[in-house]
C-alpha positions as CSV (number, residue, x, y, z in Angstrom):
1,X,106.7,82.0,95.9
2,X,105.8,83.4,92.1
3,X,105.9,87.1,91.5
4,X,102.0,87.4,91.8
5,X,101.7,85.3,95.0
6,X,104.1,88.1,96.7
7,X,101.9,91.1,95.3
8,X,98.9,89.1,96.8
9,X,101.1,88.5,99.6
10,X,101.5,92.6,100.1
11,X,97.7,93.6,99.1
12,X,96.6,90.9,101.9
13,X,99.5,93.0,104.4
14,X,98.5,96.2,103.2
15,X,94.5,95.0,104.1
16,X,96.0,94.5,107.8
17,X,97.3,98.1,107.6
18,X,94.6,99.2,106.9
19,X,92.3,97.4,109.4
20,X,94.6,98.6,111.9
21,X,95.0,102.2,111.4
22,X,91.0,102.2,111.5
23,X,90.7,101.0,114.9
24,X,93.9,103.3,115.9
25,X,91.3,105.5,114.7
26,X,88.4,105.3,116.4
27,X,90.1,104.6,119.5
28,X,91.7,108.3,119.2
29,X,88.0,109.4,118.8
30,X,86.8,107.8,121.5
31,X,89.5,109.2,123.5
32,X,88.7,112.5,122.0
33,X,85.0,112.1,123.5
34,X,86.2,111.4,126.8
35,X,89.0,114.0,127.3
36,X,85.8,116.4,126.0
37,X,83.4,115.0,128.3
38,X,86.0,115.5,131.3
39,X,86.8,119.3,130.0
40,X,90.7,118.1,129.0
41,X,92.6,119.3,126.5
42,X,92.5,117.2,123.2
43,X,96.4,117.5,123.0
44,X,98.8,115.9,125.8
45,X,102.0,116.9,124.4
46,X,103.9,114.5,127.0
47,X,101.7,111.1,125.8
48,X,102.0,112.3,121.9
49,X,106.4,113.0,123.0
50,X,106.0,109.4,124.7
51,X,104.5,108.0,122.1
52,X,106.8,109.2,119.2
53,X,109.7,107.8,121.3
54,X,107.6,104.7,121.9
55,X,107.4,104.1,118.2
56,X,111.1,105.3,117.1
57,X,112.2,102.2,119.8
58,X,110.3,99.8,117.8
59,X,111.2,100.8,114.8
60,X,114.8,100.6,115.9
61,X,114.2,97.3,117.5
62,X,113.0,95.8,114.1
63,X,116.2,96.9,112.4
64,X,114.1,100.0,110.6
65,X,114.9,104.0,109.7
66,X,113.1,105.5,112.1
67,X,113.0,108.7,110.2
């Protein structure tokens, strides 16, 4: 692959990212409007803990800092 068919290569990844993190989102905001619809706290320390760990394991897993 030429030089410019990698940068493509990345902008068409970093679209993906993108895509992604939007529907991460505005699934945390529809979360959001059920945990205030049921009177629950927005926060849930445990799931965010469980979910940092969750993500540091994958990172780990795919040979990355998970720094």
């Amino acid at each position: 692959m030429s030089l410019l068919d990698l940068r493509n290569h990345l902008d068409t990844l970093d679209q993906h990212l993108f895509d992604l993190i939007d529907k991460r989102q505005r699934t945390i905001a529809r979360i959001g409007e059920i945990k205030r619809g049921m009177g629950k706290p927005l926060r849930d320390f445990s799931r965010e803990k469980e979910v940092l760990t969750l993500a540091e394991a994958n990172a780990v897993a795919r040979g990355l800092d998970p720094a």
